[in-house]
N, C-alpha and C positions, 0 to 999 in steps of 0.2 A: 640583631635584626637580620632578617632571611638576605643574604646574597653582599652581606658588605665584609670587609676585613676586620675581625672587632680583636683589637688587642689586651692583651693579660700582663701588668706591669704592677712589680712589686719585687721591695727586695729580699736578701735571700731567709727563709723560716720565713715568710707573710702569710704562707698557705696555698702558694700555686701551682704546686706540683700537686698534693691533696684535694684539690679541687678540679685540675684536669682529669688525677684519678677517677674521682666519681665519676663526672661528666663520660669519661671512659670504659664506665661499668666495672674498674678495677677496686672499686670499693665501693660500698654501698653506704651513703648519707645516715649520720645519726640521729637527723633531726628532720625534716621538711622532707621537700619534693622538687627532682626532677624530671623534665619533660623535656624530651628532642625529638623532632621533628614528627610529633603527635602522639610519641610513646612515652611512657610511665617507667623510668627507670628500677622501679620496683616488680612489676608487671610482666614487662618484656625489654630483657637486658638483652636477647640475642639480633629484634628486631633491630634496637639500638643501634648494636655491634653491625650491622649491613649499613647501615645508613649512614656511620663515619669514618673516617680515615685516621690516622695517627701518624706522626713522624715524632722520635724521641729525640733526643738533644744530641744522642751520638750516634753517627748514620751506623746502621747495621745490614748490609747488606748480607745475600751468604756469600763468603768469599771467593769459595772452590766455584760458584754458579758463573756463568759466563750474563750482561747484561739482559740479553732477552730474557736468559733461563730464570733470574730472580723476578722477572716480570710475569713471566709464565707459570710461575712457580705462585707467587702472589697472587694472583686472579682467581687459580686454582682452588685457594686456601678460602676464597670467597662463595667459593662456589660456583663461580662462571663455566659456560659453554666454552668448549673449544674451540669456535667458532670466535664468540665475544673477547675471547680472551686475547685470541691472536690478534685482531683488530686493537682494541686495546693498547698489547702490546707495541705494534707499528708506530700505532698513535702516540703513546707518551717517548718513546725514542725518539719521536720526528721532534715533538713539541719541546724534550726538554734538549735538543741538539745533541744528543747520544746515540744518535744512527750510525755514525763511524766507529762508535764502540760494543755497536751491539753484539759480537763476539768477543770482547774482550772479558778474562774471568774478573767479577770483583775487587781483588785480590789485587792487582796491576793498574786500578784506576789510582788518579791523583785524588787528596781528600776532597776538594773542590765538586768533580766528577762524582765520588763517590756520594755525595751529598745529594748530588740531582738524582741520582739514581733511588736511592733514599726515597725522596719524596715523591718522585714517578709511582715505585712501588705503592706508598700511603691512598695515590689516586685511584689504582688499578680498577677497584669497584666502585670507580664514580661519583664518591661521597654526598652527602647533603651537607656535612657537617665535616669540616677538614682540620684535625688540630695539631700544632707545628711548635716544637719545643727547641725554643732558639735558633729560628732557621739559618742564620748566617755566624754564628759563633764559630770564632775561630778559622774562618775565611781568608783567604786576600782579598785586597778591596774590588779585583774582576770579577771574581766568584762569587761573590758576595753581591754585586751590583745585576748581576746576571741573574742569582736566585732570585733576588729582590723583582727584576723584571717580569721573569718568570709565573710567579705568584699573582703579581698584578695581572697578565696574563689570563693567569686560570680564574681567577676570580672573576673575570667578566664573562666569564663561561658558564655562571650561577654557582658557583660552588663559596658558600659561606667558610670564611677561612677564619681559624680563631689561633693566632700567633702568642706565646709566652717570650717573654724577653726580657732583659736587664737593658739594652742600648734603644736609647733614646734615640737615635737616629732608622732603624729600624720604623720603630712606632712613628713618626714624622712621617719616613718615607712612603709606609705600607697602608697607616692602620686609616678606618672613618673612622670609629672611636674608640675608646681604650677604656678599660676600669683598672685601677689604681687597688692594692689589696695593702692591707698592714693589718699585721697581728689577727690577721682571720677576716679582718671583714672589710668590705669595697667602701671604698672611703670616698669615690666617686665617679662616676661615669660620665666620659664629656670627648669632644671632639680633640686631638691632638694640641691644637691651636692652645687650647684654653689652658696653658702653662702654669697661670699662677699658683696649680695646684704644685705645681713639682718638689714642692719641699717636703710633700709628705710622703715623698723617697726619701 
């Protein structure tokens, strides 16, 4: 649903990364149809590609680029005005508390840091559609409780957030509801709460 945090929970070979791919336009569906945010992923994959964001599971920033530069550098790749971009940029350093580093190269950030950075970049074009592959794995539990903030955050800014994840605490903390995947197919879609499903991790 438009503007909530919907989580993607299953474990590992269930089909979740194959399914973000699509959703991603990094593959195209063998069977059915996809539709984001009014477009036909068969149709128009590039309209798609503008209207979402992506973060992978391990932040990749470019190293050699200093914080702005890989923000500037992102927006760029989007297409944005130099004007928007700059803005932008200010913007996600201010929000994800990376203004003090915003000279600093990639390369010298802690993985914590590098993580925000990460996901700053995924926003840069504003997303409708924002998808986040294990946002806090592998964390300490500051950085960790900070992304987690953070997120909640942006998500009241209207940006539909769709989080993959193995930790159940995550999905508690973040998600309105979650679909559960095994052996390929969702096995059920329900609010966090609703537990009793949990065996069928």
């Amino acid at each position: 649903m438009e503007g909530e945090i919907f989580g993607f929970l299953g474990p590992n070979g269930a089909g979740k990364s194959t399914t973000v791919r699509i959703l991603n336009t990094l593959l195209l569906p063998t069977s059915g149809s996809v539709t984001i945010a009014g477009h036909d992923l068969g149709r128009e994959p590039f309209a798609i590609k503008a209207s979402i964001g992506l973060v992978p599971e391990i932040s990749n920033p470019y190293l050699e680029l200093r914080c702005y530069e890989n923000l500037l550098f992102t927006g760029r790749l989007f297409g944005l005005s130099g004007k928007t971009v700059r803005k932008e940029t200010d913007h996600l350093l201010n929000f994800f508390e990376l203004e003090s580093k915003r000279e600093v190269k990639a390369e010298f950030l802690s993985k914590g840091l590098r993580r925000r950075l990460t996901i700053a970049m995924g926003l840069i074009n504003r997303p409708k559609l924002f998808f986040l592959d294990k946002p806090v794995s592998g964390l300490d539990i500051k950085s960790a409780r900070l992304i987690k903030r953070l997120i909640k955050k942006r998500n009241k800014e209207c940006t539909t957030i769709f989080p993959t994840t193995h930790q159940l605490d995550v999905v508690n903390e973040l998600c309105d509801r979650v679909a559960i995947i095994q052996n390929g197919k969702i096995k059920v879609i329900d609010t966090p709460q609703k537990w009793r499903y949990i065996h069928l991790l």
